[in-house]
C-alpha positions as CSV (number, residue, x, y, z in Angstrom):
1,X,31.6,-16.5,9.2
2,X,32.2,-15.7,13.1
3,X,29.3,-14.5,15.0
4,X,31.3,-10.7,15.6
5,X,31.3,-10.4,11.6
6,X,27.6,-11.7,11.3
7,X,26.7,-8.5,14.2
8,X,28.5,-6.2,12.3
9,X,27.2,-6.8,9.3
10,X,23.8,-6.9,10.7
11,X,24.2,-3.6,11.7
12,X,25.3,-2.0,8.5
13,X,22.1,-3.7,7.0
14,X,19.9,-2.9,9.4
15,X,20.9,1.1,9.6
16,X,21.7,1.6,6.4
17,X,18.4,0.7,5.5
18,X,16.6,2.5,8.0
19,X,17.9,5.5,7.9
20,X,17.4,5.7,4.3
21,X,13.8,4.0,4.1
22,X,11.5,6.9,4.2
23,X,13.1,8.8,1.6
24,X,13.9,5.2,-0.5
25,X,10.2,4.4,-0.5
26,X,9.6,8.5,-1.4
27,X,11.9,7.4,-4.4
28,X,9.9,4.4,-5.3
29,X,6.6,5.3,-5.2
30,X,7.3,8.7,-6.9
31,X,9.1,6.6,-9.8
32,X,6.4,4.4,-10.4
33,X,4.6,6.7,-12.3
34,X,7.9,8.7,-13.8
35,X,8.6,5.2,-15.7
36,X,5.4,5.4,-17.9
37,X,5.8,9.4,-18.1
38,X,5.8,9.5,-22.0
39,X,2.9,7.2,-22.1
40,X,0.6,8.9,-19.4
41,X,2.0,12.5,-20.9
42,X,-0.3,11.0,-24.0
43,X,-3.1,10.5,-22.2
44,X,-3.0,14.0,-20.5
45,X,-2.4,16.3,-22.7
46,X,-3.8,14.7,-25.6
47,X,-5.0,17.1,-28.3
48,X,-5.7,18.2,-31.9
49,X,-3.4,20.7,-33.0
50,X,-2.3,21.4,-36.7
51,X,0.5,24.2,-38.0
52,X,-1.3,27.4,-38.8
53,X,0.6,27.5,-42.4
54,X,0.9,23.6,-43.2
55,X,2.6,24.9,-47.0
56,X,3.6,27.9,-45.9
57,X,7.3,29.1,-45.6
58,X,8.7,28.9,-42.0
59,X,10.3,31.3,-40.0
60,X,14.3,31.5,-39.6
61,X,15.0,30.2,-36.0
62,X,16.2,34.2,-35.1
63,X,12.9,35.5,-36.0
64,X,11.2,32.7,-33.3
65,X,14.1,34.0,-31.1
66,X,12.7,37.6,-31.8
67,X,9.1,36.4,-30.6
68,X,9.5,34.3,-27.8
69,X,11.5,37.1,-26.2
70,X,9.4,39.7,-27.0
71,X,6.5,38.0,-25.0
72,X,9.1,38.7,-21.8
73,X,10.6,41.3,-22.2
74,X,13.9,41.4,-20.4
75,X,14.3,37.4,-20.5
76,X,17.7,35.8,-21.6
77,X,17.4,32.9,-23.3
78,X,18.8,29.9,-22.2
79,X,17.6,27.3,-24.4
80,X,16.0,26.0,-27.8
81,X,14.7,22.7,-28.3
82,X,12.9,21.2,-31.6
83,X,9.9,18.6,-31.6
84,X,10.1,15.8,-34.0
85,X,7.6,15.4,-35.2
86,X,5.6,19.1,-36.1
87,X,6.9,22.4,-37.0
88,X,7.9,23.5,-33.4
89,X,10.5,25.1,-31.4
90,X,10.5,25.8,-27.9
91,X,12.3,28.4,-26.1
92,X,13.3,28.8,-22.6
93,X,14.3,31.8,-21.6
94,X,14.7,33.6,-17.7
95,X,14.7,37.3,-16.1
96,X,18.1,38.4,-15.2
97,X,16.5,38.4,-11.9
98,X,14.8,35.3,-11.7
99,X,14.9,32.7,-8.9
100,X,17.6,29.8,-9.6
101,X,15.7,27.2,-12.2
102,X,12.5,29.4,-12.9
103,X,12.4,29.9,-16.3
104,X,9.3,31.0,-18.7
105,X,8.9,28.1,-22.0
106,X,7.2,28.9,-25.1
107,X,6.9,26.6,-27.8
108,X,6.3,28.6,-31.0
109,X,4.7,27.4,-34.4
110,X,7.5,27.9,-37.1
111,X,5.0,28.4,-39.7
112,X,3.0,31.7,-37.9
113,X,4.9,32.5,-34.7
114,X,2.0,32.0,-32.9
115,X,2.0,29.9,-29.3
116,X,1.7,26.0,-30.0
117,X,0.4,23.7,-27.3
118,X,3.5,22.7,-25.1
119,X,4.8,19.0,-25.6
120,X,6.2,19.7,-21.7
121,X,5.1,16.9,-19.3
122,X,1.8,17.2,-17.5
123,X,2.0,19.5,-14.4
124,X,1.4,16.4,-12.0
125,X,3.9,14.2,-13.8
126,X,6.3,17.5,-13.2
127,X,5.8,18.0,-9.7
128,X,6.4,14.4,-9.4
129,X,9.5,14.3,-11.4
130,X,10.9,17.6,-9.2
131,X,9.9,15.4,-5.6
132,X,11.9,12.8,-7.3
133,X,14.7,14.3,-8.3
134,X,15.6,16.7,-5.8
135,X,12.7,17.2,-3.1
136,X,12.3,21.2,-4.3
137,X,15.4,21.9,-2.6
138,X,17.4,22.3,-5.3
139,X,21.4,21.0,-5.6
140,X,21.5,20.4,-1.8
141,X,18.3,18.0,-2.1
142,X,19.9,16.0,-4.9
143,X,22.6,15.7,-3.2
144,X,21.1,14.2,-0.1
145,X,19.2,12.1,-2.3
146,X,22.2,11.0,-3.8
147,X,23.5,9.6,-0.6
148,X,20.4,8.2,0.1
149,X,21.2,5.9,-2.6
150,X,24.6,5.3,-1.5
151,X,23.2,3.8,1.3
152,X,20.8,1.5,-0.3
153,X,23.8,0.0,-2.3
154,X,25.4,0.0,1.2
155,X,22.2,-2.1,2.3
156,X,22.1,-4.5,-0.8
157,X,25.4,-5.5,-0.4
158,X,25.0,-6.4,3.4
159,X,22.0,-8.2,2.3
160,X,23.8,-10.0,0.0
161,X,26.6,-11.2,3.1
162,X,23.9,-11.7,5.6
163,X,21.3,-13.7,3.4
164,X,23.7,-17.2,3.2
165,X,25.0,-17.6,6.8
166,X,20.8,-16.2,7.8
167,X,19.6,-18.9,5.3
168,X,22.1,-21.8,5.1
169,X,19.5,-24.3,6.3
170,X,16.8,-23.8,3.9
171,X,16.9,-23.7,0.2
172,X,17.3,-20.8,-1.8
173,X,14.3,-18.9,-1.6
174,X,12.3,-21.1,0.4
175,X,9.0,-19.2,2.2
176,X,7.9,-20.8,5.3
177,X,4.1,-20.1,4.9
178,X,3.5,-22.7,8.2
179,X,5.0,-20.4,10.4
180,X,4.3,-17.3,12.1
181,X,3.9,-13.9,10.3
182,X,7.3,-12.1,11.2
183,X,9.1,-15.5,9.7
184,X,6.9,-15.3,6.7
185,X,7.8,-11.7,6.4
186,X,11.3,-12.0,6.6
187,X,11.3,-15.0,3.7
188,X,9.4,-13.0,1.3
189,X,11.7,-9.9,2.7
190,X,14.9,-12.3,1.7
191,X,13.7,-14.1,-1.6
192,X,12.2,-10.3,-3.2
193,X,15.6,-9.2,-2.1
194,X,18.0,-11.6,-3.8
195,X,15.8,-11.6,-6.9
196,X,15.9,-7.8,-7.2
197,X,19.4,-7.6,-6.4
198,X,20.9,-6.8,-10.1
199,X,17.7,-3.9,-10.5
200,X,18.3,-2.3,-7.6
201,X,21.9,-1.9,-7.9
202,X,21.6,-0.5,-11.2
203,X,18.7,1.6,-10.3
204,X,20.3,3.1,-7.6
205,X,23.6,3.5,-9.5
206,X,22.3,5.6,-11.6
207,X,20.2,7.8,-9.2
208,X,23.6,8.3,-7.7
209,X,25.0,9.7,-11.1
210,X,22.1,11.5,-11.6
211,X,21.6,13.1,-8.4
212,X,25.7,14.5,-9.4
213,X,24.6,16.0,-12.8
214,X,25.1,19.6,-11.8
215,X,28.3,19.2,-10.6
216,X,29.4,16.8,-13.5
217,X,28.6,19.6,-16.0
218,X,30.5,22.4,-14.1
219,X,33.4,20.1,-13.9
220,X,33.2,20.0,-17.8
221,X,32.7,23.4,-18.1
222,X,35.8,24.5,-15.9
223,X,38.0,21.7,-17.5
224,X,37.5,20.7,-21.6
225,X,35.7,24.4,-22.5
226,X,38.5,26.7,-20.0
227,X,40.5,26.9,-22.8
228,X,37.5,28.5,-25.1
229,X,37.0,31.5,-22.6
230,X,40.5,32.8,-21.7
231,X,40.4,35.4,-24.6
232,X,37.5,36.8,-23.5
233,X,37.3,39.7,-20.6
234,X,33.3,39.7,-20.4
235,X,30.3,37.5,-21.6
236,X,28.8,38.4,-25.0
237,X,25.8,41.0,-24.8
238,X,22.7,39.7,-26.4
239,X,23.0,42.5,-28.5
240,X,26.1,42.0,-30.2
241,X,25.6,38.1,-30.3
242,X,25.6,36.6,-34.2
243,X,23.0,34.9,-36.2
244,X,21.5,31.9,-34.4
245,X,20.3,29.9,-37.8
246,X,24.1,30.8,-39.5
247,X,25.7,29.3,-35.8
248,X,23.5,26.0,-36.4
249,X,24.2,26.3,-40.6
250,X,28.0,26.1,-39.1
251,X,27.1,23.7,-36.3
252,X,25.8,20.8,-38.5
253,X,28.3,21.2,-40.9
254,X,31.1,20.4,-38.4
255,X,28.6,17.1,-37.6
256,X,27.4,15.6,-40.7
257,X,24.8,12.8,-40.2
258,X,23.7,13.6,-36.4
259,X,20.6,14.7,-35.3
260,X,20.0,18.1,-34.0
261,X,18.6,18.2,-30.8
262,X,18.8,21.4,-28.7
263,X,20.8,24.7,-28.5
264,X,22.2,25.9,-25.3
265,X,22.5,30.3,-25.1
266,X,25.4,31.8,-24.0
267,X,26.0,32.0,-20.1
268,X,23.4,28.8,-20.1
269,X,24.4,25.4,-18.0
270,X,25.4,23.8,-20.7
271,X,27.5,26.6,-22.5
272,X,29.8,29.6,-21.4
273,X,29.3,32.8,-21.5
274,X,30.5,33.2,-25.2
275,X,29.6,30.7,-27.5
276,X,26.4,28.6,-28.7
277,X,26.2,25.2,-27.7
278,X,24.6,23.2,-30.9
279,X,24.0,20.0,-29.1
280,X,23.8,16.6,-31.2
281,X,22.8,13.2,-30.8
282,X,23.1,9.9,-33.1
283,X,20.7,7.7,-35.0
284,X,21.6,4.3,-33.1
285,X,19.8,3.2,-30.0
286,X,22.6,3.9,-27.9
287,X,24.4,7.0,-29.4
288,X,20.8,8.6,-29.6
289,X,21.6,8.9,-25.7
290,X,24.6,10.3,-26.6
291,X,24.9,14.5,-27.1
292,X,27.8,15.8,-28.6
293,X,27.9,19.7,-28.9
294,X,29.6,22.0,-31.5
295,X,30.8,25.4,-29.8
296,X,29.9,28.3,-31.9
297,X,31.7,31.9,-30.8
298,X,28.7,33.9,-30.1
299,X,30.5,36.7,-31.7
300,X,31.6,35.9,-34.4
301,X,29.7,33.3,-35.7
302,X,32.8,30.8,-36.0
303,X,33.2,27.1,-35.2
304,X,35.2,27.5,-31.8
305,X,35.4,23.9,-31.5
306,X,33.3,20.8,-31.4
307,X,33.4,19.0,-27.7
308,X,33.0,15.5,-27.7
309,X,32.2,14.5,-24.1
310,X,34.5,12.6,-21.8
311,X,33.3,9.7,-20.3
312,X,32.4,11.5,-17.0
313,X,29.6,13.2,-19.3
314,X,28.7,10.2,-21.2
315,X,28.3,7.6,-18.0
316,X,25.9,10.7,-16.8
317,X,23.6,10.5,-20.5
318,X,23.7,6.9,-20.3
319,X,22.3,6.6,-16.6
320,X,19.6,8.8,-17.0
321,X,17.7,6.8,-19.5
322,X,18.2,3.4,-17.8
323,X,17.4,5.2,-14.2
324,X,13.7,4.9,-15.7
325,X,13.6,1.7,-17.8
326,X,13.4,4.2,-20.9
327,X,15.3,1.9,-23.2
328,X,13.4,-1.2,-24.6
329,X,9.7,0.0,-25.1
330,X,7.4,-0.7,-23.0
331,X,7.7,-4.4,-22.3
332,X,11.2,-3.0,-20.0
333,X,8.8,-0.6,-18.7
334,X,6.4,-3.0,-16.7
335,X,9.4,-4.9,-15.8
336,X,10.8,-2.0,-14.2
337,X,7.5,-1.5,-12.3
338,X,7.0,-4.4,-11.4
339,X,11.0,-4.7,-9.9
340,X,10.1,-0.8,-8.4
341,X,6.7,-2.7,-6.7
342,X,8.7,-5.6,-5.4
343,X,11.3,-3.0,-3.8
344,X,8.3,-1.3,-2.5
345,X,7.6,-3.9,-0.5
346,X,11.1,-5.4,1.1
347,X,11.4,-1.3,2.2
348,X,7.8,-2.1,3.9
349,X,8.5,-5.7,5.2
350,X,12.4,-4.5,6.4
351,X,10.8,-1.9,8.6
352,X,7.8,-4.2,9.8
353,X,10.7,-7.3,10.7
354,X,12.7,-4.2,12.7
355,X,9.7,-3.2,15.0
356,X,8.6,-6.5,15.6
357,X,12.1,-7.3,16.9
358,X,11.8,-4.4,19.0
359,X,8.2,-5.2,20.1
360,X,9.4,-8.7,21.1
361,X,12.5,-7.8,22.4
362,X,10.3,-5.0,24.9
């Protein structure tokens, strides 16, 4: 490699990652924790609870409908989700003139109607996963984000040029420890970086795809469900809207043997204006991460169509999961933190080697 090549690719690396490093090292740190959020979710919100009527018959999902929206009077709903393991459904509904993603949740105990303890992550591990995700900015700071991690692939890759023709007289991953700190720095800064090189391109793969969720979801919406709204002229009023429990009755029989998983509400992000979303998922490992939704008319209560995903949608439920390890128990867990620690640190020692160059070169 010529010595103009090696300087330009030493400048991609070098301000690719700097540029990206505060917000990178944001990422990490804030996604230590998000990878164990199930388990410390446990340890938070741990409690004894029990249905009020263990035997006792439970209530249709409209009459939980009925409840939860009487409690706000006014609110839309958006969305009902079901727990899997006790009698619960929770409801997430929004005032007409509510802020952009405020919403009010209420899980409900089937068997009275009466408030259950939310299942909803701990308000720290939320805040956290919000920072994360998009920085309380909303689209705009996923977005940034997103290109945040465009540029860490940007700096991996130049890494992965730079690292033979910076290293082609030592073996691979040799650490001088006899020599002075900066060297020392920049071995460990080289070796944690070619062994993390697979993790952190997947990682920040997939915080790129995940960062695009909102749009991805409009594109589906404005392409495979178009054809579902052109005989309408308005959105459906929640008073004239049809039975909720017949839409799922209707709903699963279009799926037989998947799992129900949550319903989206007319005019919702993940429906239009005129039809129930009954979202699905599979028993397998992998098409458990897979949602596929039957479109009820809202109407009419009739099977408007069942919308498998295109592979735009599925790359997106895929990338989600693996962003956080949240695949293989919790042995991929501690691997992931431990590969999230180790990237911690080449963010800490690339920004050390840069102002020492500087110091020395003052």
């Amino acid at each position: 490699m010529k010595a103009r090549t090696i300087h330009r690719w030493s400048w991609v690396h070098r301000w690719s990652s700097l540029v990206s490093t505060l917000f990178l090292l944001m990422l990490c740190v804030t996604g230590l924790p998000l990878v164990f959020t199930h388990e410390i979710n446990e340890v938070l919100l741990r409690h004894a609870w029990a249905p009020a009527n263990p035997e006792g018959a439970r209530l249709d999902l409209d009459e939980v409908l009925s409840v939860a929206l009487s409690r706000h009077p006014g609110d839309i709903p958006a969305f009902m989700s079901f727990d899997e393991d006790r009698p619960v459904v929770n409801v997430t509904s929004r005032a007409p003139d509510a802020p952009s993603g405020q919403f009010n949740f209420q899980p409900i105990d089937r068997t009275s109607g009466d408030a259950a303890p939310p299942v909803a992550g701990h308000p720290a591990m939320e805040f956290l996963l919000q920072l994360h995700t998009d920085m309380f900015l909303g689209l705009p700071g996923a977005l940034f984000l997103g290109a945040m991690g465009l540029l860490l692939i940007v700096a991996v890759v130049s890494g992965v040029v730079l690292y033979a023709p910076f290293m082609r007289r030592l073996p691979f991953g040799a650490v001088r420890l006899d020599r002075a700190a900066r060297t020392r720095w920049l071995d460990y800064h080289n070796l944690l970086g070619a062994v993390t090189i697979a993790w952190v391109l997947v990682v920040g793969a997939t915080g790129v795809v995940n960062t695009l969720a909102t749009p991805i979801i409009a594109y589906w919406k404005d392409t495979a469900l178009r054809d579902l709204t052109v005989a309408y002229d308005a959105p459906v009023p929640l008073t004239e809207r049809s039975s909720l429990d017949a839409a799922i009755e209707r709903a699963t029989a279009a799926l037989p043997g998947m799992t129900l998983q949550f319903v989206a509400f007319p005019g919702s992000t993940y429906s239009t204006d005129h039809h129930y979303a009954v979202f699905f998922h599979g028993e397998t490992p992998l098409t458990a991460r897979m949602i596929t939704p039957a479109l009820i008319d809202a109407r009419t209560g009739e099977l408007a169509a069942v919308a498998r995903m295109p592979w735009y949608v599925k790359t997106l439920s895929l990338s989600q999961p693996l962003h956080f390890g949240d695949y293989g128990g919790l042995t991929l867990k501690i691997v992931w933190a431990l590969l999230d620690l180790a990237t911690i640190i080449i963010l800490g020692s690339g920004v050390y080697l840069w102002l020492t160059r500087r110091n020395r070169r003052a």
